[in-house]
N, C-alpha and C positions, 0 to 999 in steps of 0.2 A: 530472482534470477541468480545461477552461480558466476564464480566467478571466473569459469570457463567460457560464459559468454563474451562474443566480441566486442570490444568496444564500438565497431562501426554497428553492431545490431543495436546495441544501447541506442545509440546517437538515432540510428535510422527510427525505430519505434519512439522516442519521443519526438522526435519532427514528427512524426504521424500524428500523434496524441495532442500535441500542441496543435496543429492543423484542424484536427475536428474537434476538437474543442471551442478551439476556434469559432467553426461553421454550427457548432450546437449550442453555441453562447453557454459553455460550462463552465466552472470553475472548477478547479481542483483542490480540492484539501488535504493533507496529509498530515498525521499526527508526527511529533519527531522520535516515534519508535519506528516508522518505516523504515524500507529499504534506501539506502542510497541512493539510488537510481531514481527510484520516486518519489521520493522528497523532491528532486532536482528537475522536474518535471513539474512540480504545482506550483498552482499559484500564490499560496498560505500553506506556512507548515508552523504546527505549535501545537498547544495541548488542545484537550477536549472540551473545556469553556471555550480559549480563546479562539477555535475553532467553529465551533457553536454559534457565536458571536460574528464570527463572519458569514456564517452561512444565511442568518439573520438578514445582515443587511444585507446584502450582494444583490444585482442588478440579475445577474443571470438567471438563467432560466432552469438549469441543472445544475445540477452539486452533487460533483464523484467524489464521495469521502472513503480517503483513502483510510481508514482508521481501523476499529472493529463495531460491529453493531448497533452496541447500545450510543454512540457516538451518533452514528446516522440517522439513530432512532430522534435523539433530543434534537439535530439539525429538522427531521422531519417534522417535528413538534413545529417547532421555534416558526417554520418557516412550511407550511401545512400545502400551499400553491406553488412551490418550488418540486422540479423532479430529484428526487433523493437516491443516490445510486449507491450501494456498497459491491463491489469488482468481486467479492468471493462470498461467498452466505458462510464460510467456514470459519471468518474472523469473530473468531466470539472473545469471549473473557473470562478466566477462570475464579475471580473475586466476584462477578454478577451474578456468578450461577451460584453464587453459596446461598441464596435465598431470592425465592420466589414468592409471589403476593396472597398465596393459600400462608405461607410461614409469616409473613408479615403480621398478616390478620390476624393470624391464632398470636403472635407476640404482644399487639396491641389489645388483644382483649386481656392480655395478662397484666394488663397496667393502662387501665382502662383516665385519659388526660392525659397520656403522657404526649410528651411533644416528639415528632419521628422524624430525626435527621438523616437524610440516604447521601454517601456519596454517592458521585457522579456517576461513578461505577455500577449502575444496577441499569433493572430493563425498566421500560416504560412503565410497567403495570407497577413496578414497584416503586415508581417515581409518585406514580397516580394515589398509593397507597400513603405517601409523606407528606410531609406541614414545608419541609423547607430541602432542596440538596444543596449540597456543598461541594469544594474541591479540599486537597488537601492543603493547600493554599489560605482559603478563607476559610476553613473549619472551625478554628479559632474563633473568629469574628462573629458568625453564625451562631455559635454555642451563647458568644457573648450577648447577642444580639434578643437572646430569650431571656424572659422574667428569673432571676437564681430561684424564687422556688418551682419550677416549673421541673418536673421528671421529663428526662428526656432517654429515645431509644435510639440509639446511634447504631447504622449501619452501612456497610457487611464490613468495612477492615479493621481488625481487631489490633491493629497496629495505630492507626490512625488515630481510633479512639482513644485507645489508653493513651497517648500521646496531649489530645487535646482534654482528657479529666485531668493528666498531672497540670499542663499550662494552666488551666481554667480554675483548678482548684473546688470542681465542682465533685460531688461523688456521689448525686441521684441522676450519672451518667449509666446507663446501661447500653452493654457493647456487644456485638451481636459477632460472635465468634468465627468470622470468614478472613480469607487472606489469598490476594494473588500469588502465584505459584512463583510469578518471577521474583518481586521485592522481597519475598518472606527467603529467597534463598540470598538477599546481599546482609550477611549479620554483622554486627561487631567482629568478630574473628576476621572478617575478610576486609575491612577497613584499618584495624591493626596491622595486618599485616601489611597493606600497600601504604600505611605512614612509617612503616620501620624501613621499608624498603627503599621510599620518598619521601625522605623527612622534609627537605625543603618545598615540596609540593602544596598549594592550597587546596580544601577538603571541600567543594562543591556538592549540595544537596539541592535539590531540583523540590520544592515543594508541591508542585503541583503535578507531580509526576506519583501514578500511584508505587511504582517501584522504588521509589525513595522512602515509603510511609513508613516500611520498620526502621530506616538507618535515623530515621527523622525522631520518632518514638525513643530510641535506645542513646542519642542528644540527649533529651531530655531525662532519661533517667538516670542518665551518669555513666551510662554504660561507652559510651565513648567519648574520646579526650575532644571537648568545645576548641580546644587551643586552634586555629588555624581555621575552622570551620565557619563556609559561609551558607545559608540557605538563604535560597535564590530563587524568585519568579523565572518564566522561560529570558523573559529579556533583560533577566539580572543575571544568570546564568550564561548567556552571551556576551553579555558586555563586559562581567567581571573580569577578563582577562584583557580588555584593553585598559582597563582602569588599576590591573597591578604591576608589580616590578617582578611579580614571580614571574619564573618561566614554563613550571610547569605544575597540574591538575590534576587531583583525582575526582575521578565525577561518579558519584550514587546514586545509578538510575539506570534506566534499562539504556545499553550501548547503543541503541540509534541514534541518540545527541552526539556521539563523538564524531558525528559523521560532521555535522554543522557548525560543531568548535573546532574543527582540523581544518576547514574549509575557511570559514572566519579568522581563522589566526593561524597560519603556518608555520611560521617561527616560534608555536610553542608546542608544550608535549601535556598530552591528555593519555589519563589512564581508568580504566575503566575498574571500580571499587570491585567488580567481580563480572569478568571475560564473559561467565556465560550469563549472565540475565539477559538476554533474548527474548522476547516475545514470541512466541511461533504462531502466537494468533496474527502479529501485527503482520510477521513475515511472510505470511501467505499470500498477499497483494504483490502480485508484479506486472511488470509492463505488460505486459501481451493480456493479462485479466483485465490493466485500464484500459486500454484501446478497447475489448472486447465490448467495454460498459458504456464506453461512446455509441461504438458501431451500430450495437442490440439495443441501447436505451437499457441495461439491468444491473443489476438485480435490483428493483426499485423499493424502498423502503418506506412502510406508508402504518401508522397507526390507527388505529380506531378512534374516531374525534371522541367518543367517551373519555376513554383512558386520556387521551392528547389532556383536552380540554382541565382534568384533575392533573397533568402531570406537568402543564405549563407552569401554575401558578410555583410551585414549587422550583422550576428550573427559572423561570424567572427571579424569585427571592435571592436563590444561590448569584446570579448576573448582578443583583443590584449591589450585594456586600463583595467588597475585597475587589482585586484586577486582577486582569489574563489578558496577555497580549500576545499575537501573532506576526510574524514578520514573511517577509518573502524568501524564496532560495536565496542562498550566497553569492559572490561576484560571478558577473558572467553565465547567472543563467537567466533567460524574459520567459517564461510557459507564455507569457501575450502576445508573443510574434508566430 
């Protein structure tokens, strides 16, 4: 929605949304790259595990992931008797589509034992195609979590990976050359410049956020100054700003968090490492497409139990290493009433 629309349209569509949601026993999800408006509307808003993870256990009966895709797709897994709803078929992701499960195969027959780590970030089939996924969060953990002589294929963010071979110290990593459109545009240069700009500011990395993978990577390689720099789960990310004397934040990741640390903490100032990382997949979800997805029951998201059934094991592995947690909108919003 722009920001020409009214606030009283705001207000009125989610009273609507919260109402049938209501009456359809749904829950709402929303990753924290969404819009404003609908984040403040669900009932969970966080990353793609920790969302996951709720769609998992939740009582209800529908689950409108407000997310992209491949998100609704692992909810649909996880949770195969729930109705799985994605508000736009348009939300894709431009780091999932760098490979697909015809490229996976021909990869692993090129290194035929090797072990195939998928972020989070890929579709079903190519989840069905790997040994384990990860987030950027526990990627680390994961890598650890295999035998060191074991060859492993890491994919699609070529960020991510070169990140966890230097941590790992492993280098029969093989890194499978993809990168989202938004984090590959927050580089060094634009973290330089918002700490010369805001030196007193703290340098928040969101790890489990793929738009933070290369600012996360380029830490690690020396390419920007560690001094002042926290990386941060989502609820470490939230909360670091009650737990410092700073006053004010730059945060590496795509701007739809700033919406939920301006909101959490008023009295302080948040900056965004680079204005335009935007998602335009995330941003295509607005009010009037979630009301639609109540109203209509769609667009329902449902896998093939073949694929499901290969692609569980693997998303499950990722749930059991490392955490992801999810919290509610900020003061003053119930999606339960």
């Amino acid at each position: 929605m722009s920001q020409s629309v009214p606030d009283r349209e705001v207000a009125e569509l989610q009273r609507r949304i919260k109402a049938l949601a209501k009456e359809r026993n749904a829950v709402i999800l929303a990753h924290n790259y969404e819009r404003p408006e609908v984040q403040d509307v669900a009932h969970y808003v966080g990353d793609s595990l920790g969302l996951s993870r709720e769609a998992a256990k939740t009582d209800a009966e529908v689950i409108v992931f407000c997310g992209v895709h491949f998100m609704a797709e692992t909810a649909a897994i996880l949770s195969p008797e729930k109705t799985v709803l994605l508000p736009d078929l348009a939300a894709g992701c431009s780091l999932a589509s760098t490979i697909d499960a015809e490229q996976l195969r021909a990869w692993k027959a090129e290194h035929p034992g090797a072990v195939v780590v998928a972020y989070v970030n890929t579709t079903a089939e190519v989840k069905a195609e790997s040994d384990y996924c990860c987030t950027s969060g526990n990627a680390v953990e994961v890598i650890n979590a295999i035998p060191a002589e074991k060859e492993i294929l890491f994919l699609p963010d070529m960020f991510l990976g070169a990140h966890v071979r230097r941590v790992t110290g492993r280098q029969n990593i093989h890194v499978w050359m993809g990168e989202c459109h938004v984090h590959a545009g927050i580089d060094p240069e634009n973290i330089r410049l918002q700490r010369k700009l805001h030196p007193e500011a703290e340098f928040l990395i969101h790890p489990e956020c793929g738009c933070a993978t290369s600012v996360v990577e380029a830490v690690s390689a020396g390419d920007v100054d560690p001094e002042g720099v926290h990386i941060l789960s989502t609820e470490g990310m939230i909360k670091r700003p009650g737990e410092s004397s700073a006053k004010s934040f730059i945060v590496a990741t795509e701007v739809g968090i700033l919406h939920r640390l301006e909101r959490a903490y008023p009295g302080k100032t948040f900056y965004a490492a680079n204005e335009r990382a935007s998602c335009a997949y995330m941003k295509v979800t607005t009010l009037p497409k979630v009301l639609g997805a109540l109203e209509r029951l769609e667009h329902r998201i449902t896998v093939a139990p073949d694929i499901a059934a290969k692609a569980k094991l693997a998303i499950e592995r990722m749930v059991s290493i490392g955490g992801s947690q999810v919290t509610p909108p900020g003061p003053g919003v119930d999606p339960g009433e």
